[in-house]
C-alpha positions in Angstrom: 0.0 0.0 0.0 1.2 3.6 -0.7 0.8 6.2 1.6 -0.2 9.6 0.7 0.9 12.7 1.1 0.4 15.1 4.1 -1.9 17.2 2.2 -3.8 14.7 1.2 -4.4 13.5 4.8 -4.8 17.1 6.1 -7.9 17.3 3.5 -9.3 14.0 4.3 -9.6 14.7 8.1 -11.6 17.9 7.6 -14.0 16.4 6.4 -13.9 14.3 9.6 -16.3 14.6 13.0 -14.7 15.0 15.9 -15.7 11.7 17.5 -13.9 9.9 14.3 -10.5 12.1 14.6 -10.5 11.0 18.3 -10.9 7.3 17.3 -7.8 8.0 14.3 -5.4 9.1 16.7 -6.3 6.2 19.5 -5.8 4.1 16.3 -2.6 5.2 15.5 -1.2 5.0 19.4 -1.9 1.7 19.2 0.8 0.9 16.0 4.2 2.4 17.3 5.4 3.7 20.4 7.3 6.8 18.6 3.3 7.6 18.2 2.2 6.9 21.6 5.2 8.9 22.9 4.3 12.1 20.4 0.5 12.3 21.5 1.9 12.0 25.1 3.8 15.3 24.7 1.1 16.8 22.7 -1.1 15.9 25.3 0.3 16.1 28.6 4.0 18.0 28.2 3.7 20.5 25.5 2.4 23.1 27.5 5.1 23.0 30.0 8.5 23.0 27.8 10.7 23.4 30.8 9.4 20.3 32.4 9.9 17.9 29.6 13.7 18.9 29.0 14.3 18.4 32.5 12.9 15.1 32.6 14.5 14.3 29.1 17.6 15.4 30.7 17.1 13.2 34.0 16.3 10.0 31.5 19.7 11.0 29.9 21.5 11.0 33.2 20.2 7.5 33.8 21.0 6.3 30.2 24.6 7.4 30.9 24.9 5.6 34.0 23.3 2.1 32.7 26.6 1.9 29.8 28.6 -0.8 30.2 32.2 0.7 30.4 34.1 -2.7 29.9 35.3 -1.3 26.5 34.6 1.4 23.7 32.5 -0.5 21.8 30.0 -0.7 24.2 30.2 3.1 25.3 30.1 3.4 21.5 27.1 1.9 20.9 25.3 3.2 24.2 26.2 7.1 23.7 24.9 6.6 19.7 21.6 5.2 21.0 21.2 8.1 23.5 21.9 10.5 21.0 18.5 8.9 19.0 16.6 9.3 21.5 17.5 13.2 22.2 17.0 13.8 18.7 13.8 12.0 18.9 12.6 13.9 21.6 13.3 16.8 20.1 11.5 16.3 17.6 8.4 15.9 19.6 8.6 19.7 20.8 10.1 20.8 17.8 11.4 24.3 19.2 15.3 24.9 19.0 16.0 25.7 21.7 14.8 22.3 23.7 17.4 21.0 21.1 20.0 22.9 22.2 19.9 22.4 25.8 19.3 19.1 25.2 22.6 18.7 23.3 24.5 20.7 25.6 23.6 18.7 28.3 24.7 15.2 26.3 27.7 17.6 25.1 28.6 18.5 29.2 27.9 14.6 30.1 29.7 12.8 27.1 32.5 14.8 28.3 32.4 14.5 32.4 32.1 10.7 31.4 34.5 8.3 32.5 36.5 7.0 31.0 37.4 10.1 29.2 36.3 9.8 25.8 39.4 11.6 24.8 41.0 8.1 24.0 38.6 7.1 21.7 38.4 8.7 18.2 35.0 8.0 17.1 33.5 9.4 20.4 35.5 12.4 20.2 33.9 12.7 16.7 30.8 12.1 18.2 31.3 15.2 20.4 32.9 17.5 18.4 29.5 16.9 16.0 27.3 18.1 18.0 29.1 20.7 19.1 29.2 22.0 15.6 25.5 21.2 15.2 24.5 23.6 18.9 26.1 26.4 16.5 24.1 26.3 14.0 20.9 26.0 15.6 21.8 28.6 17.8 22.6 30.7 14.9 18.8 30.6 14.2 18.0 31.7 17.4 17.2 35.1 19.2 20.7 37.4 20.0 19.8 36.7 23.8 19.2 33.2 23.7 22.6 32.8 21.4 23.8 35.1 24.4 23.4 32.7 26.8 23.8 29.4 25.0 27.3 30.4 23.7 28.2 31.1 27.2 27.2 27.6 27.9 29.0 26.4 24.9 32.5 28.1 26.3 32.3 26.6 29.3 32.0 23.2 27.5 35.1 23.7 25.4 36.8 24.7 27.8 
């Protein structure tokens, strides 16, 4: 089956009651957890932004502490996974500047983690990525906000 495209779907369900739109979206939570975990934010986190990065930030903390350190691969694959996740999650709120703080607190954590990650190449990589990737969101931003998060982003390279 092919899907269509957004339009297409945007059209459709305009033409829909509201009874039918709520039985769509229970239908679709039902398929994937990616859209289980979108409606949740919709839902119940959306209208407080601050919230959701700090518990997206405590989950990350906890990811962190779960790797298994017995050799880079492992931390490898770990900090890749959590770095899916944070760019899934941003996603859900889709505003920039959750994305950034969410990076700069995977950038100040990658880098506080032990071991160092300065003896592995690909992680250092992995870093030095998103820190190019913080600048330019945060050159979309507001001149206060880049203010601020380039402050942030000093102290990390430093």
């Amino acid at each position: 089956m092919k899907a269509v495209s957004v339009v297409t779907i945007k059209k459709e369900l305009q033409h829909r009651s509201t009874e039918e739109l709520m039985e769509l979206c229970l239908r679709l939570s039902k398929f994937k957890k990616e859209n289980k975990e979108l409606l949740t934010y919709l839902l119940f986190e959306s209208h407080d932004e601050s919230g959701y990065i700090e518990t997206v930030k405590q989950e990350i903390n906890e990811q962190f502490e779960t790797i298994n350190t017995d050799s880079y691969f492992y931390i490898k694959k770990s900090v890749r996974k959590i770095l899916r996740n944070i760019k899934k999650y941003a996603r859900y709120s889709l505003k920039k500047e959750t994305e950034v703080e969410l990076l700069l607190h995977f950038c100040q954590t990658l880098k506080d983690f032990e071991p160092s990650i300065k003896r592995n190449v690909t992680l250092t990589n992995i870093y030095e990525r998103q820190i190019v990737l913080i600048r330019k969101i945060m050159a979309t931003l507001h001149e206060d906000l880049q203010y601020d998060y380039n402050l942030e982003l000093e102290d990390l390279e430093n």
